[in-house]
DRENVO-679590 format. One record per atom (N, C-alpha, C): residue in one letter; atom name; x, y, z. Coordinates in steps of 0.001 Angstrom, whole numbers, plus 500000, padded with zeros to 6 digits. Example, Ala and Ser with C-alpha at 12.3 -4.5 7.8 and 13.67 -1.06 7.14 Angstrom:
# DRENVO-679590
+--------+-------+--------+--------+--------+
: residu : atome :      X :      Y :      Z :
+--------+-------+--------+--------+--------+
:      A :     N : 513190 : 494310 : 507800 :
:      A :    CA : 512300 : 495500 : 507800 :
:      A :     C : 513200 : 496700 : 507800 :
:      S :     N : 512850 : 497750 : 507080 :
:      S :    CA : 513670 : 498940 : 507140 :
:      S :     C : 512900 : 500030 : 507870 :
+--------+-------+--------+--------+--------+
//
This chain:
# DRENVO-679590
+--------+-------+--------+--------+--------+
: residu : atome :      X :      Y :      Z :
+--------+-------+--------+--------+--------+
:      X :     N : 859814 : 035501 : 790684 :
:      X :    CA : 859035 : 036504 : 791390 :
:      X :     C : 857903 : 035816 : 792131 :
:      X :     N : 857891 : 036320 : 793537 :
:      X :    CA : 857084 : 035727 : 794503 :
:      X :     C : 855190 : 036474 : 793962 :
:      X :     N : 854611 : 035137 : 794143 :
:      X :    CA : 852632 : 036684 : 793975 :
:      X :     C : 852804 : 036833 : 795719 :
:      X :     N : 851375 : 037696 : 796021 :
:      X :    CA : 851046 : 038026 : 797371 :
:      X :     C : 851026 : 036614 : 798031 :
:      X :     N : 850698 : 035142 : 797494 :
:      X :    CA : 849679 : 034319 : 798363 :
:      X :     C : 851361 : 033620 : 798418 :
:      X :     N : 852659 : 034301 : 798148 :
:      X :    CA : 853582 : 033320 : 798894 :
:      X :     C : 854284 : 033543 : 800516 :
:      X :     N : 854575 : 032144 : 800845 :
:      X :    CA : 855168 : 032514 : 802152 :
:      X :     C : 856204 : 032366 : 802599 :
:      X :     N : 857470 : 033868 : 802540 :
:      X :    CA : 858640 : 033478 : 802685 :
:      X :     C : 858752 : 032417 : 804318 :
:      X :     N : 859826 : 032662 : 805089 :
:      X :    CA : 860623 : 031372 : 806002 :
:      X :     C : 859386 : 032299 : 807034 :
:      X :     N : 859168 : 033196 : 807581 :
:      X :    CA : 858403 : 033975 : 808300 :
:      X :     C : 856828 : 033816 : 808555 :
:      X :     N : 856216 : 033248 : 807388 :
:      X :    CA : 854526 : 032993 : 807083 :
:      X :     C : 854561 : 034223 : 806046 :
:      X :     N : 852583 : 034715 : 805961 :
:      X :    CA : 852392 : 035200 : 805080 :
:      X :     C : 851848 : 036669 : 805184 :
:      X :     N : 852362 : 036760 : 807243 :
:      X :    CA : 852131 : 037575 : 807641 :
:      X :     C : 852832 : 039013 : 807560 :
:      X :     N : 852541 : 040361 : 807471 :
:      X :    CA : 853551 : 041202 : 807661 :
:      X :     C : 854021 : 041277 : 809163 :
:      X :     N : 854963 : 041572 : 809263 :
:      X :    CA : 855504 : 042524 : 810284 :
:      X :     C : 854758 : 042475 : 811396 :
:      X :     N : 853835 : 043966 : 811056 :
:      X :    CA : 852957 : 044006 : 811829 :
:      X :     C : 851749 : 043506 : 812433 :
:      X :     N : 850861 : 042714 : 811266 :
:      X :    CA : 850489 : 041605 : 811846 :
:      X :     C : 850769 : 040373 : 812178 :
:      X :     N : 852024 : 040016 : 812331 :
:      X :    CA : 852829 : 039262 : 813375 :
:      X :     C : 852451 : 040097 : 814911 :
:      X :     N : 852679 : 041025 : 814820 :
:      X :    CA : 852931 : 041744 : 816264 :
:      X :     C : 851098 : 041345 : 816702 :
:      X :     N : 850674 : 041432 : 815882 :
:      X :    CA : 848857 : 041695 : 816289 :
:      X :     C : 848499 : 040359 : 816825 :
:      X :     N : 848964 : 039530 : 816226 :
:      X :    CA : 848883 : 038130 : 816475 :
:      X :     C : 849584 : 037581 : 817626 :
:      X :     N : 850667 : 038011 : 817860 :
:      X :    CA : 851323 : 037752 : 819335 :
:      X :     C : 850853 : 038192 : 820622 :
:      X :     N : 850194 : 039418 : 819960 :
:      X :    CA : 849484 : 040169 : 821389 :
:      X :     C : 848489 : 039409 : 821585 :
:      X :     N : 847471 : 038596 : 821034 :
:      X :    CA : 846595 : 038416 : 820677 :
:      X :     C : 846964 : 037105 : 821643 :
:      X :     N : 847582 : 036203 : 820783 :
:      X :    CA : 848074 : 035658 : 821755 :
:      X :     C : 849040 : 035643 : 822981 :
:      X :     N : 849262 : 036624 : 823591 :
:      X :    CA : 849592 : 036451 : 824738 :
:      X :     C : 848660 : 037100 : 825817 :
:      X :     N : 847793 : 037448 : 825240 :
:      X :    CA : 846838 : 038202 : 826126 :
:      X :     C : 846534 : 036924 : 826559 :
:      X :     N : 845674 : 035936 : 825691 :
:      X :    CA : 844785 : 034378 : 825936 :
:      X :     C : 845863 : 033812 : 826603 :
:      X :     N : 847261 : 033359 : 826476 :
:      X :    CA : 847927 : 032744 : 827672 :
:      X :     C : 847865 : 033255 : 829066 :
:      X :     N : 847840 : 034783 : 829174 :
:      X :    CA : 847558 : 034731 : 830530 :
:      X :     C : 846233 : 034698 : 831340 :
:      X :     N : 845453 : 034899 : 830063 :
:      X :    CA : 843676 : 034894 : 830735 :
:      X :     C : 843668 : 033077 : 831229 :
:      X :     N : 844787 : 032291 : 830364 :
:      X :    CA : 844484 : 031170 : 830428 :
:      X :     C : 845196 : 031051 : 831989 :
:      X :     N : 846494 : 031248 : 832626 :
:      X :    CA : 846669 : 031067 : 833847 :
:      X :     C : 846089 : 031718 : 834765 :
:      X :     N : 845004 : 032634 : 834739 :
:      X :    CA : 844358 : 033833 : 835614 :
:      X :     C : 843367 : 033298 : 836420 :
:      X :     N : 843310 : 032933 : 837564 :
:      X :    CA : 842476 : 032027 : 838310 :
:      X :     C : 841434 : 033144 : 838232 :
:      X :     N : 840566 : 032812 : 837417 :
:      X :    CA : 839071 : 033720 : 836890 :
:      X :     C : 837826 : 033356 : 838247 :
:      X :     N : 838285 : 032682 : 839321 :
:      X :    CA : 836979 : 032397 : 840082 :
:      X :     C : 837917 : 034017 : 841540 :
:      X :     N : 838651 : 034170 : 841371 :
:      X :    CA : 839812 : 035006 : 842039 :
:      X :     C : 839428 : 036501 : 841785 :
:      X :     N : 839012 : 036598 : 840298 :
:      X :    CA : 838594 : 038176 : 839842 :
:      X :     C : 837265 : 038995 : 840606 :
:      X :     N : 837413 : 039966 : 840387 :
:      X :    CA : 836093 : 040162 : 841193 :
:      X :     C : 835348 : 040878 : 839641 :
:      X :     N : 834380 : 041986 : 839680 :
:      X :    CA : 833361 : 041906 : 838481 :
:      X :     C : 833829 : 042674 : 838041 :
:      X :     N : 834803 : 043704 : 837970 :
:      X :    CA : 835653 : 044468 : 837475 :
:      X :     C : 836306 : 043738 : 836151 :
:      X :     N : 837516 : 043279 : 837039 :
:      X :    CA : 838330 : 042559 : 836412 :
:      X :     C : 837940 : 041953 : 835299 :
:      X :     N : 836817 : 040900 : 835785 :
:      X :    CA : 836476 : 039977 : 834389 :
:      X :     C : 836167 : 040704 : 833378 :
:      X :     N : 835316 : 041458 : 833687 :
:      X :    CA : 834772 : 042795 : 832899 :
:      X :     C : 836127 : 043475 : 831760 :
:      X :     N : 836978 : 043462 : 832004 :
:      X :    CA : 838053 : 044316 : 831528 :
:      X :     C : 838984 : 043243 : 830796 :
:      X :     N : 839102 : 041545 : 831665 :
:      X :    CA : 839447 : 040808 : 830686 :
:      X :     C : 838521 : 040521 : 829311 :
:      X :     N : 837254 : 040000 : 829587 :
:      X :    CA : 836374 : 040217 : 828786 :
:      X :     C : 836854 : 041050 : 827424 :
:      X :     N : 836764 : 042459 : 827930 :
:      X :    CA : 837061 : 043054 : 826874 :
:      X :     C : 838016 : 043184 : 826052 :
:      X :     N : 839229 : 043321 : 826908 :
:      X :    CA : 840891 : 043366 : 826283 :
:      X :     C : 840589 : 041675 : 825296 :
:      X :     N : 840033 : 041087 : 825953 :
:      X :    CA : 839900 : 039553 : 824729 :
:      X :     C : 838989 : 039854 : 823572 :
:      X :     N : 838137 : 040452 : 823639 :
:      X :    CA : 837169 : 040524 : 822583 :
:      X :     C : 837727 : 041573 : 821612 :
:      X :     N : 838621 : 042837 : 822183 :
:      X :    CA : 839497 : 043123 : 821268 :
:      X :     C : 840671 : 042371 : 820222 :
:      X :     N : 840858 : 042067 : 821315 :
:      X :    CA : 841982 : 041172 : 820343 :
:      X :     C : 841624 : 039912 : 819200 :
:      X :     N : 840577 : 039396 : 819810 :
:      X :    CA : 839746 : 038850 : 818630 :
:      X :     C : 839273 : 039938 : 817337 :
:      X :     N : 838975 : 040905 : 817649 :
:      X :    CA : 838338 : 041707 : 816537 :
:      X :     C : 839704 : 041714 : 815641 :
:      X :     N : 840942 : 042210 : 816542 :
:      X :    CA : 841892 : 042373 : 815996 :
:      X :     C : 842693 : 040868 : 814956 :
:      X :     N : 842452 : 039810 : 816047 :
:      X :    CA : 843068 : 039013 : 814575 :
:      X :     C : 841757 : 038707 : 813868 :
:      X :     N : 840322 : 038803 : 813691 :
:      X :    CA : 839770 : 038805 : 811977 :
:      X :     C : 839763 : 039640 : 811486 :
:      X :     N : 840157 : 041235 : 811775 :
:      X :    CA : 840814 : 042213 : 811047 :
:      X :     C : 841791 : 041499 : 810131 :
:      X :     N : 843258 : 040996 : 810894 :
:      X :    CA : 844291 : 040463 : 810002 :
:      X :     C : 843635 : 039364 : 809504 :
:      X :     N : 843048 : 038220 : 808968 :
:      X :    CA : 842234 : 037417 : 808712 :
:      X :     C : 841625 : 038155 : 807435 :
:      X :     N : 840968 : 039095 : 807468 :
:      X :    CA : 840456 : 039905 : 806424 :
:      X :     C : 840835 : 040436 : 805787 :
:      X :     N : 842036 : 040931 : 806118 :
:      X :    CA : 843649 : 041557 : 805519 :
:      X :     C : 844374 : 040333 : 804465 :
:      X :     N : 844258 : 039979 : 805318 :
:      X :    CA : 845073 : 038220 : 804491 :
:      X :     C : 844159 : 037896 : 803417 :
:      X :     N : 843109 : 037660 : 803366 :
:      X :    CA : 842133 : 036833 : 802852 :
:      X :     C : 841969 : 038612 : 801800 :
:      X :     N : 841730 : 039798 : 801663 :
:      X :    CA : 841355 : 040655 : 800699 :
:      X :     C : 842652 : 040816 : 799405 :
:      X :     N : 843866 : 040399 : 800627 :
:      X :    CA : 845180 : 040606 : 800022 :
:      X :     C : 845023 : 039487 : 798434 :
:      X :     N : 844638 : 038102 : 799036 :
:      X :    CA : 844406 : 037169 : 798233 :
:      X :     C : 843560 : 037193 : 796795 :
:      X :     N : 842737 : 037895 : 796959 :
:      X :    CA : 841521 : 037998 : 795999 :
:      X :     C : 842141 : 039163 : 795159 :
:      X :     N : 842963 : 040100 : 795408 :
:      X :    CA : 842990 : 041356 : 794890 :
:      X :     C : 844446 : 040608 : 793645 :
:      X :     N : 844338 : 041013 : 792220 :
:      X :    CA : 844971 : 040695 : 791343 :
:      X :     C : 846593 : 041448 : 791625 :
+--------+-------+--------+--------+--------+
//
């Protein structure tokens, strides 16, 4: 019998935070090809944010992971 802190072939992630984590990262791959001198103050404005979400969102899972751990 597996505890919580094992990691089948997948990681130690569920499902769904797999999905959180992909978005997460794929948002940052394209901010990373986005010629940011090109945006006007809108835009950045809105990348800005959609990134700072997604950060909140993976130390959400981060905190998920890490409460999962501690809990018997």
């Amino acid at each position: 019998m597996r505890d919580s802190c094992s990691a089948d072939a997948e990681g130690p992630l569920t499902p769904l935070q797999r999905v959180r984590v992909h978005f997460a990262r794929a948002d940052l791959q394209r901010s990373r090809v986005t010629d940011l001198a090109e945006l006007d103050e809108a835009h950045l404005i809105l990348l800005v944010e959609r990134l700072r979400g997604r950060l909140d969102d993976v130390l959400a899972v981060l905190d998920e992971m890490t409460s999962a751990q501690e809990t018997p």
